[in-house]
C-alpha positions in Angstrom: -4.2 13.0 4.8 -4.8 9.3 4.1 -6.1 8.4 7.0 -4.2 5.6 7.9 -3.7 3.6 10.8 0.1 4.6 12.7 1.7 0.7 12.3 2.5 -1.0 15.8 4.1 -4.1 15.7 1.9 -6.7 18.0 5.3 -7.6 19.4 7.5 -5.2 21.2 8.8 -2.3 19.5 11.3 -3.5 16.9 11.3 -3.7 13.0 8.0 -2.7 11.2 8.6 -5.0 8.1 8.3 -1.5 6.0 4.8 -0.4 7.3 4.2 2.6 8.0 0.7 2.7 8.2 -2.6 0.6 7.6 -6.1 1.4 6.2 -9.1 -1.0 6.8 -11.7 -1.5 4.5 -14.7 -4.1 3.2 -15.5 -3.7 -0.4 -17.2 -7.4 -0.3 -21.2 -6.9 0.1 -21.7 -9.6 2.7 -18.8 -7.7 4.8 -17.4 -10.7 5.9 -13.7 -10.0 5.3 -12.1 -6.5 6.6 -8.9 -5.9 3.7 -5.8 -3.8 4.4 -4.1 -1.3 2.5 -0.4 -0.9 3.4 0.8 2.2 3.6 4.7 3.4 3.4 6.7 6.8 3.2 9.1 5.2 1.1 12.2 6.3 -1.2 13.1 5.3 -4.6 14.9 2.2 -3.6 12.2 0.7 -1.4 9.4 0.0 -3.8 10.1 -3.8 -5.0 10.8 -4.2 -0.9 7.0 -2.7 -0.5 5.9 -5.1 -3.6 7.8 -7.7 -1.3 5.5 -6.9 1.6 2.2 -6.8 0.1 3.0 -10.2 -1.3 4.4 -11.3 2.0 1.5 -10.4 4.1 -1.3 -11.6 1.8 -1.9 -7.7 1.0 -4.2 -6.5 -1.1 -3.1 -2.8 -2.1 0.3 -1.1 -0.9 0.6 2.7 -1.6 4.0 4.7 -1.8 3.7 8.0 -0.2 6.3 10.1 -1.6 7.0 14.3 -1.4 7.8 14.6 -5.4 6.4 13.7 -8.5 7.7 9.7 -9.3 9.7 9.1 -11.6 9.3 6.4 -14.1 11.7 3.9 -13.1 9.2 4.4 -10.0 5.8 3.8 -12.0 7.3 1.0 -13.8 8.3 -0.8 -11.2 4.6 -0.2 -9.2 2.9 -1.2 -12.6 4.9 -4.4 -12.6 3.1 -5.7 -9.1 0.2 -6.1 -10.8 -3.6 -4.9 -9.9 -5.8 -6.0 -7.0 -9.5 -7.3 -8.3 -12.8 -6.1 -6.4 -15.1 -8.7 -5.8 -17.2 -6.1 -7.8 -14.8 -6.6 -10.9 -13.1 -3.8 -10.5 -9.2 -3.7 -10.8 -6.4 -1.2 -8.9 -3.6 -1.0 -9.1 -1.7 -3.3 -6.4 1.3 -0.9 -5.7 0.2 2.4 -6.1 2.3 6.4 -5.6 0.6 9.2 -4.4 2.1 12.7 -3.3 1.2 14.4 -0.4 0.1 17.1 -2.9 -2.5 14.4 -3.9 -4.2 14.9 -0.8 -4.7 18.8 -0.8 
């Protein structure tokens, strides 16, 4: 499990801009500034419209949630958005695929 947040719009019910789920977190000492990771159950064809988010929303980490193995049109593609920078220095990845089996 990921432990994410279920997404609800703050308006009424209507399109969730491709999140599926959010995780909080502070990784800056002073605390100051609670980050979001974006969380999606995506298919192969939505992962440069989950990059899209991320960038949209001023995101700093979006992660792909997927039943299979990727496949490397898949990595590519998540590789390509770049990595997110820690204000401790260090980097992730900024799109990232895990498999539910990741979490067993």
């Amino acid at each position: 499990m990921v432990g994410a947040r279920p997404f609800e719009s703050e308006k009424k019910r209507g399109a969730d801009r491709g999140i599926d789920g959010i995780v909080y977190f502070h990784d800056d000492p002073n605390m100051k500034k609670t980050k979001q990771i974006i969380c999606s159950n995506v298919n192969i064809g939505m992962i440069d419209a989950l990059k899209g988010v991320v960038e949209r929303d001023n995101t700093e980490i979006g992660i792909f949630i997927i039943l299979q193995k990727p496949t490397r049109p898949m990595v590519k593609e998540a590789v390509s958005a770049g990595f997110y920078q820690s204000p401790s220095g260090k980097n992730y990845p900024k799109i990232q695929i895990m498999t539910i089996t990741d979490y067993r």
